[in-house]
N, C-alpha and C positions, 0 to 999 in steps of 0.2 A: 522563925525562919533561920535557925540556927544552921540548915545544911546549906546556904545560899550565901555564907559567909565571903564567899570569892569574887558574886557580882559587882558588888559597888567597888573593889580596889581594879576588875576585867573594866567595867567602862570608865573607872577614873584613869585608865591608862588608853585605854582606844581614846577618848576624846582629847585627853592631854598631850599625851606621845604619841602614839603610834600613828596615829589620821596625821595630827600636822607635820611629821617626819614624811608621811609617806609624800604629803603635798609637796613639800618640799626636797625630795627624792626625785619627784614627775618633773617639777621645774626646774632643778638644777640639769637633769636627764637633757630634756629639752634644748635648755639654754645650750649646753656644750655641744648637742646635735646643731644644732645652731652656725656654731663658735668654725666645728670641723668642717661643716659643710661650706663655710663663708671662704676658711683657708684652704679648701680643695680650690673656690672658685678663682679663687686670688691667684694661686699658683698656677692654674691652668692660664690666666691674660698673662705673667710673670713669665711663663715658659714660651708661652707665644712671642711675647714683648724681646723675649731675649735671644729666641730663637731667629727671628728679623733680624735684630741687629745684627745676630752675630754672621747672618747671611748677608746682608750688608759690608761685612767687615772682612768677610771672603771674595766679593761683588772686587772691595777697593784695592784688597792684595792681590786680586789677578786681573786688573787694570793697571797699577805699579806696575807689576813684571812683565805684562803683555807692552806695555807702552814706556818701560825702558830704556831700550835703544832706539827708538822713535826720539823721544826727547831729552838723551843723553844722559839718563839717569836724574832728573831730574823727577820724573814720575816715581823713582822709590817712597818718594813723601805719600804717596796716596799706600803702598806698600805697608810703612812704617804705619799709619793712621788706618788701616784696612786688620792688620794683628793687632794694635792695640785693641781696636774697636770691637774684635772678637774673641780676645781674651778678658776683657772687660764684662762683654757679655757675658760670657761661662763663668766666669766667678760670678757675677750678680746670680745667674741663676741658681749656682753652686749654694751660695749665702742664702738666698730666701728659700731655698730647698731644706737647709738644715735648720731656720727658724720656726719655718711651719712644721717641721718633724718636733721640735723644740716644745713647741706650742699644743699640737695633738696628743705628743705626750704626756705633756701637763694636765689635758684636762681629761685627757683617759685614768689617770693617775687619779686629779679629783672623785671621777666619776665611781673608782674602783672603790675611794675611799667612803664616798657617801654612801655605797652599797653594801661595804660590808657593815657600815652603823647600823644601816634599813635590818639586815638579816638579823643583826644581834638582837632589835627590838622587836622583830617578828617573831624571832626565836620565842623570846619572856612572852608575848602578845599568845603564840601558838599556845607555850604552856599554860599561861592563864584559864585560856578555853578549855584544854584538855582536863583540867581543872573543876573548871564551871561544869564540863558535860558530866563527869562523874558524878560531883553532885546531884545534877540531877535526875541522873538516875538512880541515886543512894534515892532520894527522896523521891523517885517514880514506885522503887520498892515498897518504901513504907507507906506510902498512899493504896497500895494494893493489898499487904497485909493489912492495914487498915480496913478495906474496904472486904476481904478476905472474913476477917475476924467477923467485922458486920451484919455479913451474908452468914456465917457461920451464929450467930448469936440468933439473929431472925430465925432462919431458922428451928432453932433449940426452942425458942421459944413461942412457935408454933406448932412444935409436936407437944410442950405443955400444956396447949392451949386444945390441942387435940385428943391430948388423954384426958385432960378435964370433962371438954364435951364426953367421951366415950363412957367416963363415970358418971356423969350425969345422966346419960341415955340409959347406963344398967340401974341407975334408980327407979 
């Protein structure tokens, strides 16, 4: 089995590399679908959360100024604590906006990097096969010419067998 010399290094690399690259390819895949999809949802309560507040912190600044000269300015404290309370907000959102961009990046990054490994060892994994397939059909050939040859000798050696009788009959 000289022409099949490429199966045994084709499945010592399917079952060694390429199968548990690939498993671990789907799971990593997975996990970071996972990962994004948690920080979409995170950011969507975040954006909510901060969005309240900071309408909250609009609610306090135009109660301050509407009720100013009502109480002699004494109501700007709700003024003062209605902008702090709304630019607090917009930056927290600001901040968890750029951590989960932070974060999706990373594992998009990961993600790119495990994929290009996966292709490189698909790559050597494709060639292998391409490999294997010509083999077998180098030795799909010589099974035919063999079998060629066979057909060919049978019969040679039933038209011997037929000249034979023929001489026998002219005795």
């Amino acid at each position: 089995m000289e022409k099949l010399k490429t199966f045994p290094e084709a499945k010592q690399y399917f079952t060694e590399v390429w199968s548990p690259e690939r498993k671990r390819v789907i799971a990593n895949l997975t996990n970071i679908k996972e990962i994004v999809q948690e920080q979409a949802k995170l950011y969507s309560l975040v954006s909510i959360g901060c969005s309240s507040i900071g309408i909250l912190g609009g609610g306090l600044t135009l109660v301050g100024i509407v009720t100013a000269p009502l109480t002699l300015g004494v109501s700007l404290g709700f003024t003062e604590a209605g902008i702090a309370t709304g630019v607090t907000s917009g930056a927290a959102g600001l901040i968890y906006g750029c951590i989960k961009l932070g974060i999706v990046k990373k594992k998009f990054s990961d993600a790119n990097f495990c994929l290009e490994n996966h292709n490189r060892t698909s790559a050597k994994m494709k060639d292998l096969i391409r490999v294997l397939r010509e083999e077998g059909e180098s030795l799909e050939a010589i099974i035919k010419d063999n079998r060629d040859l066979e057909v060919s000798l049978a019969f040679q050696e039933i038209k011997r067998v037929g000249e034979a009788i023929s001489v026998v009959t002219e005795i």
